[in-house]
N, C-alpha and C positions, 0 to 999 in steps of 0.2 A: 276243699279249697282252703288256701291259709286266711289264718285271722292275724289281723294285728290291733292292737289296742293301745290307745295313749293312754299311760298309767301318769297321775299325779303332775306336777308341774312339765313336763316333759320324758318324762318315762315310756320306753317303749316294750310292748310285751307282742311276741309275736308267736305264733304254733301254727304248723302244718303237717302233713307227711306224707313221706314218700316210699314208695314200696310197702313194706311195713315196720316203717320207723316214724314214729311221732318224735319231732324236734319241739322244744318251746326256747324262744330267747326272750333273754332280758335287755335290755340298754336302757342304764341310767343316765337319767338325763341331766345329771351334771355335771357329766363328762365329754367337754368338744370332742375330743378324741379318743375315742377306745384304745387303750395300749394293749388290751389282752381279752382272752375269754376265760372261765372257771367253766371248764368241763363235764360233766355227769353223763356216765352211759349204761342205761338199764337202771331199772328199781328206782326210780328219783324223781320226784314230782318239782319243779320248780315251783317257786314261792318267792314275787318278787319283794317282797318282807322278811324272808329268815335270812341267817346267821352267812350265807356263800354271797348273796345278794349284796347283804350290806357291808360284806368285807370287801367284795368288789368295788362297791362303790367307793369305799375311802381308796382304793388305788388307781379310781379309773380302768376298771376291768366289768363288762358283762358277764353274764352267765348263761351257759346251754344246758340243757339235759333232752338225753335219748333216751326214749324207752320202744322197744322191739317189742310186737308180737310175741307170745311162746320162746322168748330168749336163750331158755335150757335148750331148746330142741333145734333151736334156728340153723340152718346152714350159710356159710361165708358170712359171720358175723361183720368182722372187722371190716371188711370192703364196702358191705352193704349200709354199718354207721357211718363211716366217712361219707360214700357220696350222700347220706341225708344230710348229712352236716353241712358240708360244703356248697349242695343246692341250696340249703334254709340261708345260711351266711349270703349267696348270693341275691337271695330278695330281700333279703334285711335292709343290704346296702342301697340295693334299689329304691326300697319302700321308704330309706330314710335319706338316700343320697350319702350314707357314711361311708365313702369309698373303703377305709380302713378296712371294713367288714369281710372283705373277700380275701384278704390275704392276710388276716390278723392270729395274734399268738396266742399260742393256749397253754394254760396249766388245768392238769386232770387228776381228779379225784373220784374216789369211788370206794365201796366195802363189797368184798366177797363178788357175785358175778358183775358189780361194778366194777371189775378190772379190767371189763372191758375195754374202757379206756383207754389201754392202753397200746393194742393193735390201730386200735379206731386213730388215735393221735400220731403215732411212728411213722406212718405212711409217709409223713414228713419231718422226722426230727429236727430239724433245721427250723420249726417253728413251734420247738415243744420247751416250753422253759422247765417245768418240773412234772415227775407224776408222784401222786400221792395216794395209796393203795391198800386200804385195807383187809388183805391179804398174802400167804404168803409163798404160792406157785404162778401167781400169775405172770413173772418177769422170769426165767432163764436165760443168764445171759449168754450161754453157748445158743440159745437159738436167736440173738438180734444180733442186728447186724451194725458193722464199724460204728457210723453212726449215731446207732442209741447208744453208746455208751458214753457221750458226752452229755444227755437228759438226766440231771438228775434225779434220782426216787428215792423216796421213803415210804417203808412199808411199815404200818400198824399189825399189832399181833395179840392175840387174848393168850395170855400165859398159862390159861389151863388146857391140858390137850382131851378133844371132842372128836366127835366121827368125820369132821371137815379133814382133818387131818392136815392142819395150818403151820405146824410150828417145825415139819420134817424141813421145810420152806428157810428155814434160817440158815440149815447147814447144808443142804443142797445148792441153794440159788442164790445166796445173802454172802455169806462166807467166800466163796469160789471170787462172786465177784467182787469184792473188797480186794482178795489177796491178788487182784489183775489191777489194780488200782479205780474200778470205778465208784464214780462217787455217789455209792449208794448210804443209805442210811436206815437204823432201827429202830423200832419204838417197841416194848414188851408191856402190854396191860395188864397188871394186876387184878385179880379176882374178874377178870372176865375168860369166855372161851371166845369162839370164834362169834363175836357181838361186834360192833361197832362201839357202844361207850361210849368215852371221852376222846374218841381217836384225832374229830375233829380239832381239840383245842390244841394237839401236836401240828396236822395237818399245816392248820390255819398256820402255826408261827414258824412253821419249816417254809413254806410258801411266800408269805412274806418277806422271808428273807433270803430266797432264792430268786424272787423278782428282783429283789433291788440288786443283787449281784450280779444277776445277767443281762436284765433289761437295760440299755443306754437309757438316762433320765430325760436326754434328750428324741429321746429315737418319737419319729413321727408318722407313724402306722400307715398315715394315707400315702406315702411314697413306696411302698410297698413292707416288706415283714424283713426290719433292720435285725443285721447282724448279732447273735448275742453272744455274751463274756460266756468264757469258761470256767468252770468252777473244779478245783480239784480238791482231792481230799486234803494235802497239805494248806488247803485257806481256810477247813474249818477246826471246831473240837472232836477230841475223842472221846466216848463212854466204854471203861472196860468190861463185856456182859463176865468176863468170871471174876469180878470183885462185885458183884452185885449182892446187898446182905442188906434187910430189913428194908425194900423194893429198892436201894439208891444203889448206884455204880459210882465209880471213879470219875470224873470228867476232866479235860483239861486240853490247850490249848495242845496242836498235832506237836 
């Protein structure tokens, strides 16, 4: 049976599951309107206190996380996170009347089999503002379709190479799809392997600033999931990876 809980002045915390996906959401409650959700799929305990929470909050965005049964061994992952998602999004809305809720936008993050994410999200690109992915096979863009190549991503990477074997990921799937022009991007961590880190503090400011470029300031969720801006590589800056010498690269405006 779902739980929901009024968290602090109007906070809402709600978990259920279905099939064998546990969803929890967050909706803070100082936001009339949800403009978006912070995504998590697999390995991710929500915490309507930590660092996704309370960045959501300063934009008016909730937060989801799925976690799967046995997620290494699962079959039809991606189909089977979506409809948990999108059933829990429908009692939310119910449970709180925030219309928004059923057809609201998402930004996804995740580390390593958290790139789940981003099957789980694509089913709809038209309502995916960015994914953020600490990994680095999990996006090919010979296998997505027209579509995702207008979602922006950024991929987090540990610069030491480990038996994940995360960094073949840069010139296989990162490279290919730069020189097609999509508007992917890179992050390389220093003195980690394949960890998560400080990926977050990238994530966070890449996210940031890919809402405010996509999302209309205006846009009002309850009327269904408004149109969002395009973003192409010539809107933002470049980092050269072969001028990189004592961890810094070149940066500068496309």
């Amino acid at each position: 049976a779902s739980v929901a809980v009024p968290l602090g002045a109007a906070d809402f915390l709600y978990s259920n599951k279905f099939d064998n996906v546990v969803v929890e959401v967050f909706v803070p409650g100082n936001t009339p309107v949800v403009r978006g959700m912070i995504v998590h799929a697999a390995n991710y305990a929500l915490k309507p206190g930590d660092r996704w929470a309370e960045f959501g909050r300063s934009i008016g965005f909730g937060h989801v996380a799925l976690n799967m049964d046995n997620v290494r061994s699962a079959g039809n992952r991606g189909p089977r996170l979506r409809a948990a998602l999108d059933q829990a999004l429908k009692e939310c809305a119910e449970q709180t009347g925030r219309k928004e809720l059923r057809h609201v936008l998402f930004a996804g993050t995740g580390h390593s089999a958290g790139g789940l994410v981003t099957p789980t999200l694509l089913a709809t690109p038209d309502r995916v503002i960015t994914l953020t992915i600490d990994c680095g096979w999990v996006s090919d863009f010979r296998k997505l379709k027209p579509a995702d190549k207008l979602v922006p991503q950024l991929f987090t990477l540990g610069a030491i190479p480990d038996a994940f074997k995360m960094l073949p990921g840069i010139e296989s799937n990162f490279v290919p799809a730069r020189a097609e022009a999509w508007p992917w991007a890179l992050g390389v961590q220093h003195g980690c392997a394949h960890d998560y880190g400080n990926s977050a503090v990238l994530q966070i400011a890449w996210m940031h600033g890919i809402i405010a470029a996509r999302l209309p300031a205006d846009a009002d969720t309850r009327a269904g999931a408004p149109r969002l801006h395009t973003v192409k590589l010539e809107d933002g800056w470049l980092g050269d990876i072969g001028s990189v010498s004592n961890q810094w690269a070149n940066v500068a405006p496309w």
